[in-house]
Residue frames relative to the residue before (quaternion, step in Angstrom):
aa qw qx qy qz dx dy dz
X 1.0000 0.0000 0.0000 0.0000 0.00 0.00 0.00
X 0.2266 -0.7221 0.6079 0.2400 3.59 -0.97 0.49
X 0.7374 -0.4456 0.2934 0.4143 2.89 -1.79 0.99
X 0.7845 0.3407 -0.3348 0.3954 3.85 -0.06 -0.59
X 0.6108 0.4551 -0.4270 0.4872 3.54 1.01 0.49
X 0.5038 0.6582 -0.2900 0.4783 3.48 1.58 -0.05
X 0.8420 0.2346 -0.2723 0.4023 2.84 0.86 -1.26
X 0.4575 0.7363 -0.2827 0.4107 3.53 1.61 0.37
X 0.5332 0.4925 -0.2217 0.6512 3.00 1.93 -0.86
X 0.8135 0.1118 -0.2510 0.5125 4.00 0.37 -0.18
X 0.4406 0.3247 -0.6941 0.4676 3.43 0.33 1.45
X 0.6687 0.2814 -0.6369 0.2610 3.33 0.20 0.73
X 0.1565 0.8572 -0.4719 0.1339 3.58 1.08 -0.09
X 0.0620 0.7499 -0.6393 0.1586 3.56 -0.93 1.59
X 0.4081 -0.6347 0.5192 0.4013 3.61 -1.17 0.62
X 0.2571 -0.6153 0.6880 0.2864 3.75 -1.65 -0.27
X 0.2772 -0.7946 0.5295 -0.1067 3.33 -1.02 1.03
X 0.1664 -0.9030 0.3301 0.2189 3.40 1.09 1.32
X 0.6860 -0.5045 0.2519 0.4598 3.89 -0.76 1.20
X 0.7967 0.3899 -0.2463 0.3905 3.96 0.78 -1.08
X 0.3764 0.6719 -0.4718 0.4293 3.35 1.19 0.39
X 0.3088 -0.7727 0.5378 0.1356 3.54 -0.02 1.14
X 0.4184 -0.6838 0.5975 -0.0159 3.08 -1.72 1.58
X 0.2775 0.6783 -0.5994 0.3221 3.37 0.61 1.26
X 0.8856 -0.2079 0.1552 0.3852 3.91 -1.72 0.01
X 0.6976 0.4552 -0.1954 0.5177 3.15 0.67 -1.93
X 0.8907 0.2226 -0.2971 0.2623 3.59 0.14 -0.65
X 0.3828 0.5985 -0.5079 0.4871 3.46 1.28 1.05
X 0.7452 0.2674 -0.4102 0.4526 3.42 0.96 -0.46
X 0.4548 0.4854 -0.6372 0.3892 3.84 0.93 0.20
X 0.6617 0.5991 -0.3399 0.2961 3.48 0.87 -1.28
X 0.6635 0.4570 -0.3044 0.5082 3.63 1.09 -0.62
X 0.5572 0.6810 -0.3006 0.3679 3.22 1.13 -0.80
X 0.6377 0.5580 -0.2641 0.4607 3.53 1.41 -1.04
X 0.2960 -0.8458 0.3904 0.2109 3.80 1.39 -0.13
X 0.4905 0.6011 -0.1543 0.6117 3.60 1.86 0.17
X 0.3366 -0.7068 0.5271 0.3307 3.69 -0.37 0.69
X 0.4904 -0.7054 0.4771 0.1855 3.33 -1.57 0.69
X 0.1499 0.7985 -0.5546 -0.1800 3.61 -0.71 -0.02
X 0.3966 -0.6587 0.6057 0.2047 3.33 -1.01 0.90
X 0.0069 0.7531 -0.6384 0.1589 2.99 -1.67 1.41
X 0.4201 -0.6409 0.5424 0.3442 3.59 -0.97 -0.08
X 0.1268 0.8063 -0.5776 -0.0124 3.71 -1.14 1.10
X 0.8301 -0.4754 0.2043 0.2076 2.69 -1.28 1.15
X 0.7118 -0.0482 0.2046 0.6702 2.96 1.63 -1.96
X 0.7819 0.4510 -0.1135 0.4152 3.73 -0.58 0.56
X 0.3814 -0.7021 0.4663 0.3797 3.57 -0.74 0.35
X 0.7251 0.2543 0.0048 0.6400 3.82 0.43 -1.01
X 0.0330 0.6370 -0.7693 0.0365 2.68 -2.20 1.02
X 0.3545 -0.7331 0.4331 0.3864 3.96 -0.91 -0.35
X 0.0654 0.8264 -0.5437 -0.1310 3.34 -0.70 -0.21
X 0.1805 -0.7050 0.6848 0.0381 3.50 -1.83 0.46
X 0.6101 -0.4807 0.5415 0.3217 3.10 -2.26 0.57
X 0.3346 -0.6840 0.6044 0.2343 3.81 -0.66 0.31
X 0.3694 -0.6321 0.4577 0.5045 4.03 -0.66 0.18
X 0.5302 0.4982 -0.5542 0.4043 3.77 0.49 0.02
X 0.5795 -0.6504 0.3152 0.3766 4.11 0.81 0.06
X 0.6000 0.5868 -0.2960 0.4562 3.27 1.37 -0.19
X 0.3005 -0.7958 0.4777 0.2197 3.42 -0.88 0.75
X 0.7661 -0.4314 0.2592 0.3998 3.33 -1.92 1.34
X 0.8992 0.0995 0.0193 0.4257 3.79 0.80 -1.33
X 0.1771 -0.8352 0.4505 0.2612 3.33 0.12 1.19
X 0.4917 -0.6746 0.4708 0.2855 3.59 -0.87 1.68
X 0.7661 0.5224 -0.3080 0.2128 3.61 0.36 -0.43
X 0.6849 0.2386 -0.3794 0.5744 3.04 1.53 0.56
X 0.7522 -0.4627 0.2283 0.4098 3.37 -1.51 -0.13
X 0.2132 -0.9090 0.3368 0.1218 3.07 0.01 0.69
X 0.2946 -0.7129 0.6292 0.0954 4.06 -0.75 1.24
X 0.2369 -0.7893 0.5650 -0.0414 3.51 -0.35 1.35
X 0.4712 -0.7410 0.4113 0.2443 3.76 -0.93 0.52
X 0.7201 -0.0447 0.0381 0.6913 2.51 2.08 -1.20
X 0.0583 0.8657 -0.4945 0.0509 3.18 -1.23 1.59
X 0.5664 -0.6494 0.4509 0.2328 3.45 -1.23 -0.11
X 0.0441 -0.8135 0.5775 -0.0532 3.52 -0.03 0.92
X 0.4312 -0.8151 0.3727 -0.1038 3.45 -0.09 2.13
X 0.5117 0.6868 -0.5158 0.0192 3.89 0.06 0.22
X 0.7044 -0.6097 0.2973 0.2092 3.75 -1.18 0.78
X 0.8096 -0.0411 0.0989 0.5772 3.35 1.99 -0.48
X 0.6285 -0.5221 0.3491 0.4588 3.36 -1.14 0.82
X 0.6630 0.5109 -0.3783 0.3952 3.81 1.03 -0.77
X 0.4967 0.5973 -0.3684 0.5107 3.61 0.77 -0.62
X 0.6763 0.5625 -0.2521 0.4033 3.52 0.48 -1.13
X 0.9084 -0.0392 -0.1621 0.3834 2.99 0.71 -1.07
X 0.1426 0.6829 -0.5697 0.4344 3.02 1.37 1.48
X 0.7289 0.2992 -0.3343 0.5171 4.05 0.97 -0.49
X 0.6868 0.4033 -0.4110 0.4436 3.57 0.84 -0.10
X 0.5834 0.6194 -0.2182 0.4779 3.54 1.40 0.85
X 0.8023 0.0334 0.0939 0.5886 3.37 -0.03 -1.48
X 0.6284 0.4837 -0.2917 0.5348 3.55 1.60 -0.49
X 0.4796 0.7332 -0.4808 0.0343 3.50 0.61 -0.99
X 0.8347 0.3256 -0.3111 0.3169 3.57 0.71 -0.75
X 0.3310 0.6830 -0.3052 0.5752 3.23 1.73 0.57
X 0.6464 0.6666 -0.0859 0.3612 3.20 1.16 -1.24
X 0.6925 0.4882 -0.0220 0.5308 2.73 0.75 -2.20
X 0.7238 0.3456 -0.2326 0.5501 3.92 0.56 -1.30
X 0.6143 0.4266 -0.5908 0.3025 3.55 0.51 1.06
X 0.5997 0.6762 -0.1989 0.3789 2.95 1.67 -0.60
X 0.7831 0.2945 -0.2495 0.4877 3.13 1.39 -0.87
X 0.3819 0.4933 -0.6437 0.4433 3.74 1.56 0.46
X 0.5541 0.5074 -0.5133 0.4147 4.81 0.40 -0.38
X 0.7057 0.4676 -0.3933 0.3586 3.38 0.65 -1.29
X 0.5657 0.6748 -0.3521 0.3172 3.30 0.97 -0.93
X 0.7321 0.5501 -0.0195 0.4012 3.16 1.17 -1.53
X 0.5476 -0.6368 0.4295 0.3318 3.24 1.88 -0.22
X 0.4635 0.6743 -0.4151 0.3977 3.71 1.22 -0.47
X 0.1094 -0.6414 0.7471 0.1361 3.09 -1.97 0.42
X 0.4622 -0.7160 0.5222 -0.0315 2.63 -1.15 1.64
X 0.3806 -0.5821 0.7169 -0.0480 3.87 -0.82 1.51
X 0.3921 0.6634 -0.6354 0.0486 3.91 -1.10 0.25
X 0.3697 -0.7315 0.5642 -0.0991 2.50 -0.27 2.39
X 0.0611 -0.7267 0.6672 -0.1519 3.91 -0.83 1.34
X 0.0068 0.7665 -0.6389 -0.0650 3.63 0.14 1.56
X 0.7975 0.2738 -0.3732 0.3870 3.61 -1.84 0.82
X 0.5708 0.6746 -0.2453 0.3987 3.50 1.27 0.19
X 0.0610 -0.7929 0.6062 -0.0141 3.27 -0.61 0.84
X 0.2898 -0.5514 0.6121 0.4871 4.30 -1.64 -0.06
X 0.4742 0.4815 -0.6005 0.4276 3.98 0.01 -0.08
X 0.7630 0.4526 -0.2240 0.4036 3.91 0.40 -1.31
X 0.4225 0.5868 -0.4481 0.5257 4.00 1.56 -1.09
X 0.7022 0.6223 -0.1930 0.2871 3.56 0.21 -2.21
X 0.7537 0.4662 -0.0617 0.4591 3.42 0.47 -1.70
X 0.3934 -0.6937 0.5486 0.2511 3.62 1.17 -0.40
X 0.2334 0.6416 -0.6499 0.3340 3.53 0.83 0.80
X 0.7988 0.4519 -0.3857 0.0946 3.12 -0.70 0.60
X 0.4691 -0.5521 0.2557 0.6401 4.23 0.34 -0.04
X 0.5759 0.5611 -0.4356 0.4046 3.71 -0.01 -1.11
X 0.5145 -0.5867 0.5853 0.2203 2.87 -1.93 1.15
X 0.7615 0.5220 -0.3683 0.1094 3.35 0.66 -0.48
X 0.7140 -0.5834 0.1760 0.3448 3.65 -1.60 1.09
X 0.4505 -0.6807 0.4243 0.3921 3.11 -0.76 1.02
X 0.6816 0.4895 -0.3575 0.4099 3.98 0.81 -0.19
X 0.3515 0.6319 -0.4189 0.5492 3.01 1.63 0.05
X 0.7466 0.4789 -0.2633 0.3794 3.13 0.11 -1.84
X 0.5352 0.5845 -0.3420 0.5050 3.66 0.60 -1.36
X 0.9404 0.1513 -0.1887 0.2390 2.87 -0.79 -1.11
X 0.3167 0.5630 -0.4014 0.6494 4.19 1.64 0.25
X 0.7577 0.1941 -0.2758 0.5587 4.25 0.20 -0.44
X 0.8013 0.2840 -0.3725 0.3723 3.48 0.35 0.05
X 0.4993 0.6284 -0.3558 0.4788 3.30 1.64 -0.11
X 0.7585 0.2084 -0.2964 0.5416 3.56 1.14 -0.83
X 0.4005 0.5823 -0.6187 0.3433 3.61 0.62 0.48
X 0.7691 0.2939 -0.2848 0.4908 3.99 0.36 -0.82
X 0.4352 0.7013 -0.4050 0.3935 4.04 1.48 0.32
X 0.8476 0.0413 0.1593 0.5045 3.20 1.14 -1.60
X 0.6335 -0.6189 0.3784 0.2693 3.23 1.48 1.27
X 0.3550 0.7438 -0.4314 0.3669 3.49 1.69 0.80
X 0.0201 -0.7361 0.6596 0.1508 3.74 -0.52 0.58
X 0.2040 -0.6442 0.6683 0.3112 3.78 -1.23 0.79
X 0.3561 -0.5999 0.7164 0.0011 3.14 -2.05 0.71
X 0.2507 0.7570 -0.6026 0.0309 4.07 0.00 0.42
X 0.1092 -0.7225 0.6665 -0.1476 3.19 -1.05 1.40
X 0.4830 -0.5318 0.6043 0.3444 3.21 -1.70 0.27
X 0.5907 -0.5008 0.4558 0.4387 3.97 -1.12 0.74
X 0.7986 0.3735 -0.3857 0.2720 3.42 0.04 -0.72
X 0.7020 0.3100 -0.3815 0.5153 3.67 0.95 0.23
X 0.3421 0.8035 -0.4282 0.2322 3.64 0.73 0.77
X 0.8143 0.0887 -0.1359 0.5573 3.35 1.54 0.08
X 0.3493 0.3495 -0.6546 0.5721 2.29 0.91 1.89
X 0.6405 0.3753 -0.3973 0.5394 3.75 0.48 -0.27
X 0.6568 0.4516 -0.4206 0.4333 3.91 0.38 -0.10
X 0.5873 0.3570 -0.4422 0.5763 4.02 1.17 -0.49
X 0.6862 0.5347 -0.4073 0.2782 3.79 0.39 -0.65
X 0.6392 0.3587 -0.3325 0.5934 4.08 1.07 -0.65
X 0.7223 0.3414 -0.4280 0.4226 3.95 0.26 -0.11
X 0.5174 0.5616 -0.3933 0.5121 3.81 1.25 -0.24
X 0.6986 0.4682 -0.2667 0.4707 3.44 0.52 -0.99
X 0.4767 0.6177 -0.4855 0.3943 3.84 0.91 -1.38
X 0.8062 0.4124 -0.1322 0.4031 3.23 -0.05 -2.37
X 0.5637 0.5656 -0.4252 0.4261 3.50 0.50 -0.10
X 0.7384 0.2925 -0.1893 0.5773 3.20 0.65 -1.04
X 0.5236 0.4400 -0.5198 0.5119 3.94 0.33 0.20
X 0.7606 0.4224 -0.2984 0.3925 3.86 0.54 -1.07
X 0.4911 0.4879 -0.4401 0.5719 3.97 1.45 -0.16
X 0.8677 0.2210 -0.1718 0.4108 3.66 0.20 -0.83
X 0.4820 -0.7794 0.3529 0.1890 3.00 1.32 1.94
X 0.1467 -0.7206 0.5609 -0.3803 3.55 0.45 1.99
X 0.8840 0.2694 -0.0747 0.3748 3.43 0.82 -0.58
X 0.3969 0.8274 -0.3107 0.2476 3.04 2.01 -0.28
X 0.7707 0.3614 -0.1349 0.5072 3.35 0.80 -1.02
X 0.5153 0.7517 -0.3574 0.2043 3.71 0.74 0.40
């Protein structure tokens, strides 16, 4: 692709918003927050992927199936959530991670209100150990090619359009897409 079909290919650039991601308050304003129209889809793994129009007219992800993303965004609301899946969820957990790994994906876990001073410090309700904790997020960060991401909620979609904008950018410079 040349550069001016690139950048044609990511002005159309939109998040996906996987169907069970729940359409309540907070996530219209992440959703608005993302400044990019949304489409809702089924995935495979994860809460959020990106997608674009290709110059052949067809788009990076066809919304109408389930879709296995290269790169995505796994979304929770709080250190407790977190380690409510690295807990009572874990094997639920885990077998989303390895259906991404499966898939090649890199995994984004985006952890809004959440800090490692706050992991560390036991900031959080759950009994569980914070060296526990630590070392289950950093153990499955080099497992499954997971990067954490801890943000305050209110800049979470803008920091969720900014790592899947940026992904596809850099797949479309290093012509990732040429041969599709």
């Amino acid at each position: 692709m040349d550069p001016f079909e690139i950048k044609e290919s990511l002005s159309t650039f939109r998040v996906i918003a996987d169907t069970r991601e729940q359409n309540n308050p907070r996530a219209r304003e992440r959703f608005e927050a993302f400044g990019v129209p949304v489409q809702r889809a089924t995935l495979h793994y994860c809460d959020y992927c990106g997608n674009i129009t290709l110059p052949d007219g067809s788009d990076l992800m066809d919304v109408t199936q389930t879709l296995r993303p290269k790169c995505c965004i796994e979304r929770k609301m709080s250190l407790d959530e977190l380690a409510a899946c690295f807990t009572r969820g874990r094997d639920r957990f885990r077998r989303e991670f390895e259906r991404a790994t499966e898939a090649g994906a890199k995994v984004y876990l985006l952890v809004e209100g959440a800090s490692w001073e706050a992991l560390n410090n036991h900031r959080y309700r759950s009994k569980y150990n914070p060296e526990a904790f630590r070392a289950s997020l950093i153990a499955w960060s080099i497992r499954y090619d997971m990067t954490p991401v801890f943000c305050k909620a209110d800049s979470s979609g803008a920091l969720i359009r900014e790592i899947l904008f940026r992904d596809i950018k850099e797949r479309l410079e290093c012509g990732e897409f040429d041969e599709r």
